[in-house]
PDB file of N, CA, C and O in Angstrom:
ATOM      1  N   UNK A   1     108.815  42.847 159.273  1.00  0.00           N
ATOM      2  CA  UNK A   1     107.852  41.768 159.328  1.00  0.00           C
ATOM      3  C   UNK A   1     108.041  41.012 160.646  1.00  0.00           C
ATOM      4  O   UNK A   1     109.082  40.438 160.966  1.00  0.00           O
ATOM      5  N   UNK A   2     106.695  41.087 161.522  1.00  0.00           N
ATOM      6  CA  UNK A   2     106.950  40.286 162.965  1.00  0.00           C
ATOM      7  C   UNK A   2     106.997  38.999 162.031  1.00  0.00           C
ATOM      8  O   UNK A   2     106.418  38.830 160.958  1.00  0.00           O
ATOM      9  N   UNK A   3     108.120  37.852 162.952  1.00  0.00           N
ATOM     10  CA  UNK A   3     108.008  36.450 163.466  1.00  0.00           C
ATOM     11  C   UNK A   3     107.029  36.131 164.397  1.00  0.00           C
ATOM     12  O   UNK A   3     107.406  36.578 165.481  1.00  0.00           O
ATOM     13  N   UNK A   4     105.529  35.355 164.546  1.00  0.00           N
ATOM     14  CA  UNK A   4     104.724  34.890 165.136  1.00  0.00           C
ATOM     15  C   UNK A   4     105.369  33.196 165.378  1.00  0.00           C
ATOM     16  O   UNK A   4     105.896  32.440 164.562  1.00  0.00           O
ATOM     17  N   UNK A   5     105.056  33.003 166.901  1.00  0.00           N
ATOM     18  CA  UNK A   5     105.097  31.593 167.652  1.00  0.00           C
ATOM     19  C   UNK A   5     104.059  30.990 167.234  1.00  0.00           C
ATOM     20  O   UNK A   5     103.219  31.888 167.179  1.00  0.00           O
ATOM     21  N   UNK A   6     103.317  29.529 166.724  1.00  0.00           N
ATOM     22  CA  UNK A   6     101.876  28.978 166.703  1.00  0.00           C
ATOM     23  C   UNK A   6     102.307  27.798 166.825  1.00  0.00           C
ATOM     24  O   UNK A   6     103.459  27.429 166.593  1.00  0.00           O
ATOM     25  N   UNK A   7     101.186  26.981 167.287  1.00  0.00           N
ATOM     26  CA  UNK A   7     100.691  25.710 167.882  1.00  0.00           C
ATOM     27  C   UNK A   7      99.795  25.161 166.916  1.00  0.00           C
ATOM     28  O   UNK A   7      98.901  25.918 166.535  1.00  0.00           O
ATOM     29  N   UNK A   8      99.831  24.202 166.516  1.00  0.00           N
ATOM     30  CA  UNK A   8      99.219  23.269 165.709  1.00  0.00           C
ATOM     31  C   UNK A   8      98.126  22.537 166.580  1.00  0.00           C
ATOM     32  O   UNK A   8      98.737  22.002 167.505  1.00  0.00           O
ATOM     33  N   UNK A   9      96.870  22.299 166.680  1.00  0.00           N
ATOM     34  CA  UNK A   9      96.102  21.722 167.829  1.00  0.00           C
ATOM     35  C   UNK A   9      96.288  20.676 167.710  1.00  0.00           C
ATOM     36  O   UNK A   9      96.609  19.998 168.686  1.00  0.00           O
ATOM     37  N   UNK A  10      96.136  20.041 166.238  1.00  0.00           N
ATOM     38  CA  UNK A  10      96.117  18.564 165.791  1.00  0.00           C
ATOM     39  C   UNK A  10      97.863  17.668 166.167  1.00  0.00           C
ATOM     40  O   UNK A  10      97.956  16.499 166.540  1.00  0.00           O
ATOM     41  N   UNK A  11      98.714  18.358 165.996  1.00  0.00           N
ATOM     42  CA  UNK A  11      99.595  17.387 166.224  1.00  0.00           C
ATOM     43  C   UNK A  11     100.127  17.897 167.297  1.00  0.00           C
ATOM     44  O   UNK A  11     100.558  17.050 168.080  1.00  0.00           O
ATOM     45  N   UNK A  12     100.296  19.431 167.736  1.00  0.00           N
ATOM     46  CA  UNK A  12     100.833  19.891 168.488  1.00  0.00           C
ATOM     47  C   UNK A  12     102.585  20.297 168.392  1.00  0.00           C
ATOM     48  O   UNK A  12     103.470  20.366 169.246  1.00  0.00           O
ATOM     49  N   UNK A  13     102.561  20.447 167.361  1.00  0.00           N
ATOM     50  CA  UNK A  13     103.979  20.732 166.677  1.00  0.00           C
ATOM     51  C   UNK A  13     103.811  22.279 166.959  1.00  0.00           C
ATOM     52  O   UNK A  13     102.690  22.785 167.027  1.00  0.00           O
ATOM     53  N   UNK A  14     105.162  23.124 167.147  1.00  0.00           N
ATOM     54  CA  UNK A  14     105.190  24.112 167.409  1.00  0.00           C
ATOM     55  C   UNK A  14     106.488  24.441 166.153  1.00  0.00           C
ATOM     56  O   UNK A  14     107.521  23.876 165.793  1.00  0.00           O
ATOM     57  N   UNK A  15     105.541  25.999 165.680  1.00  0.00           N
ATOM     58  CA  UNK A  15     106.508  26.486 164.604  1.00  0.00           C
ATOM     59  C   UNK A  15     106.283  28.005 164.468  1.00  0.00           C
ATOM     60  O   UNK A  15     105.190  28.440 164.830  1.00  0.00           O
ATOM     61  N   UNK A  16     107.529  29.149 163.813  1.00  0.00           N
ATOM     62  CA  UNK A  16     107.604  30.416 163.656  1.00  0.00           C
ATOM     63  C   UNK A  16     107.119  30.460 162.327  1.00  0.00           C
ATOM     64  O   UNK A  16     107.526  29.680 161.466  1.00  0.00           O
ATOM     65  N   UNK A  17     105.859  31.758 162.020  1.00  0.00           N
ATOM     66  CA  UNK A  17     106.230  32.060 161.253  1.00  0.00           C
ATOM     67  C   UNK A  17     106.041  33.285 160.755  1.00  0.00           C
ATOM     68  O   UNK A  17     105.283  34.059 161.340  1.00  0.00           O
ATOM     69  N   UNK A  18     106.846  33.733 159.345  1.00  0.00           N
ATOM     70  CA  UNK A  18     106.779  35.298 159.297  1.00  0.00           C
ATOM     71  C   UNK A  18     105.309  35.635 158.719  1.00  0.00           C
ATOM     72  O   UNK A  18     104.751  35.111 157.755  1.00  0.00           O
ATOM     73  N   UNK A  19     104.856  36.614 159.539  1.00  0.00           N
ATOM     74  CA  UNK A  19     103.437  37.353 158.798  1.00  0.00           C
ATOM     75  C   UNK A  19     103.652  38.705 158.385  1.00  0.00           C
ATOM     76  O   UNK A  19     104.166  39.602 159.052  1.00  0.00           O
ATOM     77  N   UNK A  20     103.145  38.770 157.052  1.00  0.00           N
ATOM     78  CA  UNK A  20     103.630  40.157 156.251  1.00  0.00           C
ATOM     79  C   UNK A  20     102.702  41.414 156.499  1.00  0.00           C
ATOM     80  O   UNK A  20     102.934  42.598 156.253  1.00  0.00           O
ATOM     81  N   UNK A  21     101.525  40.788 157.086  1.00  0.00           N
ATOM     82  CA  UNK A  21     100.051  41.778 157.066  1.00  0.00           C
ATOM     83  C   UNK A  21      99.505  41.215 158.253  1.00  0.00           C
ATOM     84  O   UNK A  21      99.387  40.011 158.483  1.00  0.00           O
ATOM     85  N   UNK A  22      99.155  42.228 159.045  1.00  0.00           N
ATOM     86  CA  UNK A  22      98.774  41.901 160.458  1.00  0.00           C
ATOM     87  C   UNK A  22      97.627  41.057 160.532  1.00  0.00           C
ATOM     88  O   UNK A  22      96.840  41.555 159.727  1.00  0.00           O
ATOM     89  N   UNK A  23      96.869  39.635 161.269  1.00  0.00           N
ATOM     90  CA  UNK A  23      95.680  39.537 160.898  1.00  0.00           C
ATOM     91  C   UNK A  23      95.996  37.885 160.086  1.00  0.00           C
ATOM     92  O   UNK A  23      95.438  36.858 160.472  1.00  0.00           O
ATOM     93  N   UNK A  24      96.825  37.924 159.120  1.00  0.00           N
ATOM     94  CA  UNK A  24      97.005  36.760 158.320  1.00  0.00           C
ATOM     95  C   UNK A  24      97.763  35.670 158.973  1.00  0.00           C
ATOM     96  O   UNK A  24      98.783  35.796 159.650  1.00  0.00           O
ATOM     97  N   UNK A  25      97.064  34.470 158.650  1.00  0.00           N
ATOM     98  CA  UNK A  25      97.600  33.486 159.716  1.00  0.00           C
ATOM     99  C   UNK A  25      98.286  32.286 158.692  1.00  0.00           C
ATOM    100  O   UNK A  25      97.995  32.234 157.497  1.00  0.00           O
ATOM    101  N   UNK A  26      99.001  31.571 159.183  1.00  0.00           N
ATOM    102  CA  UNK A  26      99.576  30.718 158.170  1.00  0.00           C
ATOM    103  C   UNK A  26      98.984  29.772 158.122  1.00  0.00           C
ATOM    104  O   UNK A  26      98.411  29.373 159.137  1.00  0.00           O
ATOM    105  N   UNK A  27      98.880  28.791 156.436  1.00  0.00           N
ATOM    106  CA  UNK A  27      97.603  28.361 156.153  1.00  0.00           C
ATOM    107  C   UNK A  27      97.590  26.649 156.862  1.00  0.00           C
ATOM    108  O   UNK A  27      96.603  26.109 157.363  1.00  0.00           O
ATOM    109  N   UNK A  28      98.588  26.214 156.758  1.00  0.00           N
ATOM    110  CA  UNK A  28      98.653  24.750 157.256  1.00  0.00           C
ATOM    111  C   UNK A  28      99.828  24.589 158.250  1.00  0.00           C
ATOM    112  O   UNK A  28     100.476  25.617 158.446  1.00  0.00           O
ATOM    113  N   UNK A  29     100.153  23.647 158.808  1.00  0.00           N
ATOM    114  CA  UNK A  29     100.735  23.117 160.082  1.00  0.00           C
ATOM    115  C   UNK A  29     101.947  22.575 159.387  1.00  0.00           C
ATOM    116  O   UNK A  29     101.484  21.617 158.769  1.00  0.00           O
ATOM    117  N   UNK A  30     103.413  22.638 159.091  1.00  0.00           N
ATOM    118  CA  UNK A  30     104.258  22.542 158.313  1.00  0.00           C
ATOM    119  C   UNK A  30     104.706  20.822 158.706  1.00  0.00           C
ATOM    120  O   UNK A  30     105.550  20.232 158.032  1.00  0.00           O
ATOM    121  N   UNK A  31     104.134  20.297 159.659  1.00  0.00           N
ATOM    122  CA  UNK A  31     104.789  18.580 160.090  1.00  0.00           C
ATOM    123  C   UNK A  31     103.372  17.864 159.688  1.00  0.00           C
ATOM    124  O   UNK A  31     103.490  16.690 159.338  1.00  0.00           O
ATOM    125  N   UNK A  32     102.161  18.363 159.689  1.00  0.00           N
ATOM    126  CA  UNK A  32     101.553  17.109 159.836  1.00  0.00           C
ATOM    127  C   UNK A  32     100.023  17.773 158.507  1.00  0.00           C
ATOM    128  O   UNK A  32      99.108  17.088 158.050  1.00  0.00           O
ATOM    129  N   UNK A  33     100.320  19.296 158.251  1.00  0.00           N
ATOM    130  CA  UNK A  33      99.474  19.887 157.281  1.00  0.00           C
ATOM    131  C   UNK A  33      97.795  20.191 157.952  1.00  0.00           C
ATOM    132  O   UNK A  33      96.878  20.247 157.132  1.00  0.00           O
ATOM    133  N   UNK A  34      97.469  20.380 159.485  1.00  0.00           N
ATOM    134  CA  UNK A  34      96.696  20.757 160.238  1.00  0.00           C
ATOM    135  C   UNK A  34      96.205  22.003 159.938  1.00  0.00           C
ATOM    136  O   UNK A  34      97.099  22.647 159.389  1.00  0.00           O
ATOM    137  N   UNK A  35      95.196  22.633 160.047  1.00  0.00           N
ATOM    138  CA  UNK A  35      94.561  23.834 159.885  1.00  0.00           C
ATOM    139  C   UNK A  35      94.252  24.497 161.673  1.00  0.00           C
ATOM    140  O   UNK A  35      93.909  25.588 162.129  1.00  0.00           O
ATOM    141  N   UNK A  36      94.510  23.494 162.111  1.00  0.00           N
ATOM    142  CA  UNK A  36      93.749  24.690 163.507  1.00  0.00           C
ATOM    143  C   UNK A  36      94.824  24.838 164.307  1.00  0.00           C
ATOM    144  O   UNK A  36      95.236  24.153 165.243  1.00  0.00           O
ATOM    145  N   UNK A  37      95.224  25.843 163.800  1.00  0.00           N
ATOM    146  CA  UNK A  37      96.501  26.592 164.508  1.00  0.00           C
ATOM    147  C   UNK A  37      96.342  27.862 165.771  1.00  0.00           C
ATOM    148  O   UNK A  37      95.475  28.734 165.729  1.00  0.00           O
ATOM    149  N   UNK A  38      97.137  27.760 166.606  1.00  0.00           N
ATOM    150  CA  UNK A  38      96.700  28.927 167.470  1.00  0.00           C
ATOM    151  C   UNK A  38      98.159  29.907 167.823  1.00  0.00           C
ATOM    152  O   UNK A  38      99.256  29.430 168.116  1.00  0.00           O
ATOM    153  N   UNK A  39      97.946  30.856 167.746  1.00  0.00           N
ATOM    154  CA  UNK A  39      98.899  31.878 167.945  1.00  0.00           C
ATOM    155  C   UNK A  39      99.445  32.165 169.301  1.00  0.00           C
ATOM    156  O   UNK A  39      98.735  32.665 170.173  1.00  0.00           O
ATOM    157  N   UNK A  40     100.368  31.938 169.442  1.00  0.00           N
ATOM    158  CA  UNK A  40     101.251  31.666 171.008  1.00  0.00           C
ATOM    159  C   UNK A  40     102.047  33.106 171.289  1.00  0.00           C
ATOM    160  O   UNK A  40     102.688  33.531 170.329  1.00  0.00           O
ATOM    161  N   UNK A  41     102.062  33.726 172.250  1.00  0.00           N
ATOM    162  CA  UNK A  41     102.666  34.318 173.226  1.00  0.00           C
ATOM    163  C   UNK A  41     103.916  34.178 172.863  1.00  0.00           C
ATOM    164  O   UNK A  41     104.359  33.043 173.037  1.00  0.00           O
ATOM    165  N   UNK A  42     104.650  34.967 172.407  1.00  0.00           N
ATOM    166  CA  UNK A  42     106.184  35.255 172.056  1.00  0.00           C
ATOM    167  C   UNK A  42     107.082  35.873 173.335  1.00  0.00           C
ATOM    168  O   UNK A  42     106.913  37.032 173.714  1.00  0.00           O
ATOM    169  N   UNK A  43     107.860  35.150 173.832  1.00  0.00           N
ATOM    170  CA  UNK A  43     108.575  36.179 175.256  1.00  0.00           C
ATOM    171  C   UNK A  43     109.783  37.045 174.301  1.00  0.00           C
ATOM    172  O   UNK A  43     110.823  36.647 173.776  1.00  0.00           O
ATOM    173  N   UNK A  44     109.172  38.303 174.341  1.00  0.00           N
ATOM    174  CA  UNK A  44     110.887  38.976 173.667  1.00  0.00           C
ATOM    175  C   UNK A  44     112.233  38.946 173.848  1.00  0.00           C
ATOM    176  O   UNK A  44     112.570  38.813 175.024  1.00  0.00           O
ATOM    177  N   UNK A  45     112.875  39.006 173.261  1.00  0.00           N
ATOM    178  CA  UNK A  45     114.532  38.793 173.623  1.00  0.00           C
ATOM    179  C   UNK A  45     114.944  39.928 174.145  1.00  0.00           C
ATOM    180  O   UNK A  45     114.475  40.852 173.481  1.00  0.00           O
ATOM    181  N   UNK A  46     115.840  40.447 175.343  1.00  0.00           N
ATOM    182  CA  UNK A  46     116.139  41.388 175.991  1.00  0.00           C
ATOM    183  C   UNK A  46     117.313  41.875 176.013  1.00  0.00           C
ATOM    184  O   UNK A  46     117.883  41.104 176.786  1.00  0.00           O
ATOM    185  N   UNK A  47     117.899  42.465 175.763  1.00  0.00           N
ATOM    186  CA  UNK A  47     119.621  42.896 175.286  1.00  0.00           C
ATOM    187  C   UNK A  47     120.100  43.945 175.960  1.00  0.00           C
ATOM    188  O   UNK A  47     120.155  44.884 175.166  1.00  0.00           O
ATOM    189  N   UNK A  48     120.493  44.283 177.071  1.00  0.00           N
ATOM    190  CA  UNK A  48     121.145  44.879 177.871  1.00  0.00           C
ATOM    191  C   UNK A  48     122.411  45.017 178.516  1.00  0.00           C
ATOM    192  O   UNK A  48     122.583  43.881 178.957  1.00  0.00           O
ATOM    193  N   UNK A  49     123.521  45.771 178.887  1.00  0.00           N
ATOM    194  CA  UNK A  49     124.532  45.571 179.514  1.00  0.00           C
ATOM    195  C   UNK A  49     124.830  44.656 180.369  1.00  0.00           C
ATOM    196  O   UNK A  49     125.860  43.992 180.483  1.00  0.00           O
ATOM    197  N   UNK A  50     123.260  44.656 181.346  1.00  0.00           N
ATOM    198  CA  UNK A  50     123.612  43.767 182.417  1.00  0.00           C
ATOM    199  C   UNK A  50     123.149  42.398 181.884  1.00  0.00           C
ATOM    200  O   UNK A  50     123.442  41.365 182.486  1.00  0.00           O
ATOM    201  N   UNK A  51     122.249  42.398 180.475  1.00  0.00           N
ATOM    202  CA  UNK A  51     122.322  40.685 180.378  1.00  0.00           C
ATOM    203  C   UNK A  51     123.642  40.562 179.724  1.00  0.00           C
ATOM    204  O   UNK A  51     124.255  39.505 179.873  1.00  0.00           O
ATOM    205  N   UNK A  52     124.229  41.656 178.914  1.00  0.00           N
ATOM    206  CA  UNK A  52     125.376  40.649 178.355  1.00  0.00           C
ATOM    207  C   UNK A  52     126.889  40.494 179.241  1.00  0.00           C
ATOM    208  O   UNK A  52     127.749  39.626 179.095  1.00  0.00           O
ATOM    209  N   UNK A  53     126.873  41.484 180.053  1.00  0.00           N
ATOM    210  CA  UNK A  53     127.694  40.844 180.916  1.00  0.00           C
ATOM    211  C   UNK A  53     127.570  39.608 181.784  1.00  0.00           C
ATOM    212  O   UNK A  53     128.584  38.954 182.028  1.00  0.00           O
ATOM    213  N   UNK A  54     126.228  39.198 182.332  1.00  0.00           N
ATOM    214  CA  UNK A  54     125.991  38.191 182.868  1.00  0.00           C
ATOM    215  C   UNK A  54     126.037  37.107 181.181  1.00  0.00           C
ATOM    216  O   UNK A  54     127.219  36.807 181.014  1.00  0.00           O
ATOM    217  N   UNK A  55     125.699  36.876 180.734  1.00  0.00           N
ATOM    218  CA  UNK A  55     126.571  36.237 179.404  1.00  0.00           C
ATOM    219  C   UNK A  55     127.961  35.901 179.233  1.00  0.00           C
ATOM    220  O   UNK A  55     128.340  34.780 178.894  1.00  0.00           O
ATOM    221  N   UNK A  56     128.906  37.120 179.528  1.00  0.00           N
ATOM    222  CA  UNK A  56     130.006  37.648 179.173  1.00  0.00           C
ATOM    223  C   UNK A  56     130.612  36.207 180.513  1.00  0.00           C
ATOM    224  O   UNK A  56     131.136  35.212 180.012  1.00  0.00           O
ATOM    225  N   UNK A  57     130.452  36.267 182.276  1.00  0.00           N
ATOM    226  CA  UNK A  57     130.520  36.129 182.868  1.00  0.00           C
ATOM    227  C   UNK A  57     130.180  34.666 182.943  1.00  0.00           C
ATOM    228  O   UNK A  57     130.936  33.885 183.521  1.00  0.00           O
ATOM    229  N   UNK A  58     129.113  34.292 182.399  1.00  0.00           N
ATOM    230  CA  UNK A  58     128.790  32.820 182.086  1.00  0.00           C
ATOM    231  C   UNK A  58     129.949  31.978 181.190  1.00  0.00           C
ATOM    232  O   UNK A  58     130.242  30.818 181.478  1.00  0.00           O
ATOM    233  N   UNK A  59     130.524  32.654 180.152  1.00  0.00           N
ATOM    234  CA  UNK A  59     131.584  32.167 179.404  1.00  0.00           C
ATOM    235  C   UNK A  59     132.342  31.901 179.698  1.00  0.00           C
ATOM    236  O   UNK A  59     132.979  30.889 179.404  1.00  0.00           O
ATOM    237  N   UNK A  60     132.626  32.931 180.583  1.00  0.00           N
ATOM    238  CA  UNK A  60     134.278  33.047 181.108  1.00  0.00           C
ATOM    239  C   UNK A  60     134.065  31.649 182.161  1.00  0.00           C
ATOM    240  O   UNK A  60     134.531  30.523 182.337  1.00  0.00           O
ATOM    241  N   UNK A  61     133.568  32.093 182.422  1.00  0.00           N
ATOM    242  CA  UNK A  61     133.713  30.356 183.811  1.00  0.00           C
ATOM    243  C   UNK A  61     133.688  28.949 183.181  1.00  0.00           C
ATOM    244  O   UNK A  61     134.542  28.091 183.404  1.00  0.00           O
ATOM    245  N   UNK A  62     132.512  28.785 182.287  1.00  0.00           N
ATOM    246  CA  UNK A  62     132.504  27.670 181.549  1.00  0.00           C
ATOM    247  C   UNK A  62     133.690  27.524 180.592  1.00  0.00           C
ATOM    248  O   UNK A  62     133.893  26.370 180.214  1.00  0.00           O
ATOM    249  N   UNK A  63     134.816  28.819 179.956  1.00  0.00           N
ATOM    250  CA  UNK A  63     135.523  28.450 179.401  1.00  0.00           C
ATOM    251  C   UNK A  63     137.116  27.597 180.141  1.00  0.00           C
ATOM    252  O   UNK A  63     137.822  26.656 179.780  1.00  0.00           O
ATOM    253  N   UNK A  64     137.117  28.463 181.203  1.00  0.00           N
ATOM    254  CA  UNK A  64     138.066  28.514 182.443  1.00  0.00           C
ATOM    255  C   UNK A  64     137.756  26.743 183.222  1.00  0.00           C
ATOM    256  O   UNK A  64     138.692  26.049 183.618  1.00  0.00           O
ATOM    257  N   UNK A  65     136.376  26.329 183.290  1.00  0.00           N
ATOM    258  CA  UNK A  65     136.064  25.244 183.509  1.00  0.00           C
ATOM    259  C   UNK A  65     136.554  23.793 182.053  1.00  0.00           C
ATOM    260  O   UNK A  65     136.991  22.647 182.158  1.00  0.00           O
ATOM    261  N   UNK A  66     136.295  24.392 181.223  1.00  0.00           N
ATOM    262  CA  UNK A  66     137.062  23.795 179.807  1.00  0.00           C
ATOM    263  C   UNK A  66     138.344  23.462 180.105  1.00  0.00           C
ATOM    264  O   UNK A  66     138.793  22.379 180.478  1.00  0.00           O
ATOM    265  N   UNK A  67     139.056  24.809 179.844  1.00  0.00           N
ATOM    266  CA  UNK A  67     140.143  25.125 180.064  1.00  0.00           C
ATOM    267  C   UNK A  67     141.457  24.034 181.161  1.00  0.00           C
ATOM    268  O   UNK A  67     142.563  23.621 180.813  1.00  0.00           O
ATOM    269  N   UNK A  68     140.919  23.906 182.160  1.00  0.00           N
ATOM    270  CA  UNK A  68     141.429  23.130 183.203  1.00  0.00           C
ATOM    271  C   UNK A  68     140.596  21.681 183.211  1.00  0.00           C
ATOM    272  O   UNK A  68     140.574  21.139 184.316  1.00  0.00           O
ATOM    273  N   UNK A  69     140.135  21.212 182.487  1.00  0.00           N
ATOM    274  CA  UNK A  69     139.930  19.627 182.177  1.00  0.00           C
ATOM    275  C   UNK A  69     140.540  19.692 181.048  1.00  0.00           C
ATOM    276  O   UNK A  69     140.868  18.561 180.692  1.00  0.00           O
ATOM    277  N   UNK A  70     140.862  20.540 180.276  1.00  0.00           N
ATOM    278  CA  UNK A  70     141.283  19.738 179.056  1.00  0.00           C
ATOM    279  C   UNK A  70     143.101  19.400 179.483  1.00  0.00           C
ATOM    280  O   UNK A  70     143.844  18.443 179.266  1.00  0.00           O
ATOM    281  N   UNK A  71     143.315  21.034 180.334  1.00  0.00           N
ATOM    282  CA  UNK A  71     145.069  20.583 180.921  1.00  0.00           C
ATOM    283  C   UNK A  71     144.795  19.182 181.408  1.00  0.00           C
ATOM    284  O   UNK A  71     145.238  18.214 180.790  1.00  0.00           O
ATOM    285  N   UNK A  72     144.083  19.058 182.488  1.00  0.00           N
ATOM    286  CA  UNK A  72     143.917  18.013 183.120  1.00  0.00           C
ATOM    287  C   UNK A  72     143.905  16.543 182.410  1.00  0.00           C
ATOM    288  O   UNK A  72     144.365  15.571 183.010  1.00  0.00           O
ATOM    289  N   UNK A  73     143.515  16.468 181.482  1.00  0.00           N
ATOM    290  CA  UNK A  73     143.459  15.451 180.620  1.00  0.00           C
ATOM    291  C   UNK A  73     144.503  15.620 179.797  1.00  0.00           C
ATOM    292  O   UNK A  73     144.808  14.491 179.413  1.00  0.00           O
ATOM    293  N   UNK A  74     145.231  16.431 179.308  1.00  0.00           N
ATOM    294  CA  UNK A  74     146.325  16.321 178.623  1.00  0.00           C
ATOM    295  C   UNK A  74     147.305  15.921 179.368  1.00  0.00           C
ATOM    296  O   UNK A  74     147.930  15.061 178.748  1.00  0.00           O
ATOM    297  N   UNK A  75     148.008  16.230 180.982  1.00  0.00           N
ATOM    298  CA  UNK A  75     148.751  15.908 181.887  1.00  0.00           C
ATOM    299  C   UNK A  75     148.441  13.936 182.135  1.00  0.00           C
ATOM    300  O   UNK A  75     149.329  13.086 182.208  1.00  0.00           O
ATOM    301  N   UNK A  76     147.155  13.735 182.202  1.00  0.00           N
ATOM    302  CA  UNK A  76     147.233  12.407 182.703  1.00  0.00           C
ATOM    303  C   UNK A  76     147.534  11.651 180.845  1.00  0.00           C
ATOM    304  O   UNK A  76     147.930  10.486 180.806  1.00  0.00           O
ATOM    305  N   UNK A  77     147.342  12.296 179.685  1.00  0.00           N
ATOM    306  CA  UNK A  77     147.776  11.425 178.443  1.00  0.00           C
ATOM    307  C   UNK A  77     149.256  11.440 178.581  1.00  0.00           C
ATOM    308  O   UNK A  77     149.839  10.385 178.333  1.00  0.00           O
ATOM    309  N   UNK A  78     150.097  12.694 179.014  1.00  0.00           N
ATOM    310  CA  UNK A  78     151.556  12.616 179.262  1.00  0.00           C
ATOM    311  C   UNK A  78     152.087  11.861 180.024  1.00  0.00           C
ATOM    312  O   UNK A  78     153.055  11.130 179.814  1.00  0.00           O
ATOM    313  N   UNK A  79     151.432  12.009 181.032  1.00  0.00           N
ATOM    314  CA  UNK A  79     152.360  11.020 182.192  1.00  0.00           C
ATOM    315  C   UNK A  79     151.491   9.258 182.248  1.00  0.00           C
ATOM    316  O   UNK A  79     151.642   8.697 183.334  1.00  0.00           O
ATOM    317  N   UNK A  80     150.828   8.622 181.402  1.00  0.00           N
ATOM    318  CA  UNK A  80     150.042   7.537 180.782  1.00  0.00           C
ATOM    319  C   UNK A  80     151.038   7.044 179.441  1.00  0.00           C
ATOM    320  O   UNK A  80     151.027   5.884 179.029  1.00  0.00           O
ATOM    321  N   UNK A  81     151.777   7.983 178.926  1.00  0.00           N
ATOM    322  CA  UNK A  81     152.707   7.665 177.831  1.00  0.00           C
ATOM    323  C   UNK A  81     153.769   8.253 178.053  1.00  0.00           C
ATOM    324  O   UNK A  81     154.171   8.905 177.090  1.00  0.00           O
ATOM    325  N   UNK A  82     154.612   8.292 179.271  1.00  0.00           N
ATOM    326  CA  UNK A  82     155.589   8.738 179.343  1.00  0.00           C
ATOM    327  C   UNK A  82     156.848   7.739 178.754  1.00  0.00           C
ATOM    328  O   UNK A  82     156.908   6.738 179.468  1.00  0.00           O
ATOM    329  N   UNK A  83     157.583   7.721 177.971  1.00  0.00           N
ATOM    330  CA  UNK A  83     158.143   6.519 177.255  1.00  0.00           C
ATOM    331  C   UNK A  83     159.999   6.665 177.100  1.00  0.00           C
ATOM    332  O   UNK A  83     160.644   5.778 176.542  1.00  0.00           O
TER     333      UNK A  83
END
């Protein structure tokens, strides 16, 4: 069963939802109960070696960036309570 993207015209709330039969649209707007809904352009999700290493690669830095503020902040609570 595709997940469809839609747009609510009236409030403009944006919501997924599952359609079981191609064609069938969902009946009301789930925030504000609108009928004129329009069906939005879904960008697919892409799963490849090279995205998940660039993933893989994103982590590692942001963790490594973690990593050395949190020493960093633990060194200045030690030597702040050295007693």
């Amino acid at each position: 069963m595709p997940i469809y993207e839609y747009r609510c015209q009236t409030c403009e709330e944006r919501f997924e939802e599952w359609v079981r039969k191609e064609g069938l649209t969902p009946d009301a707007c789930p925030a504000c109960g609108g009928t004129e809904l329009e069906r939005l352009l879904s960008t697919p999700r892409v799963h490849s070696d090279a995205t998940r290493a660039k993933g893989l690669a994103a982590a590692r830095k942001r963790d490594q960036k973690l990593g050395a503020d949190r020493e960093r902040a633990q060194r200045e609570y030690e030597l702040s309570h050295n007693d």
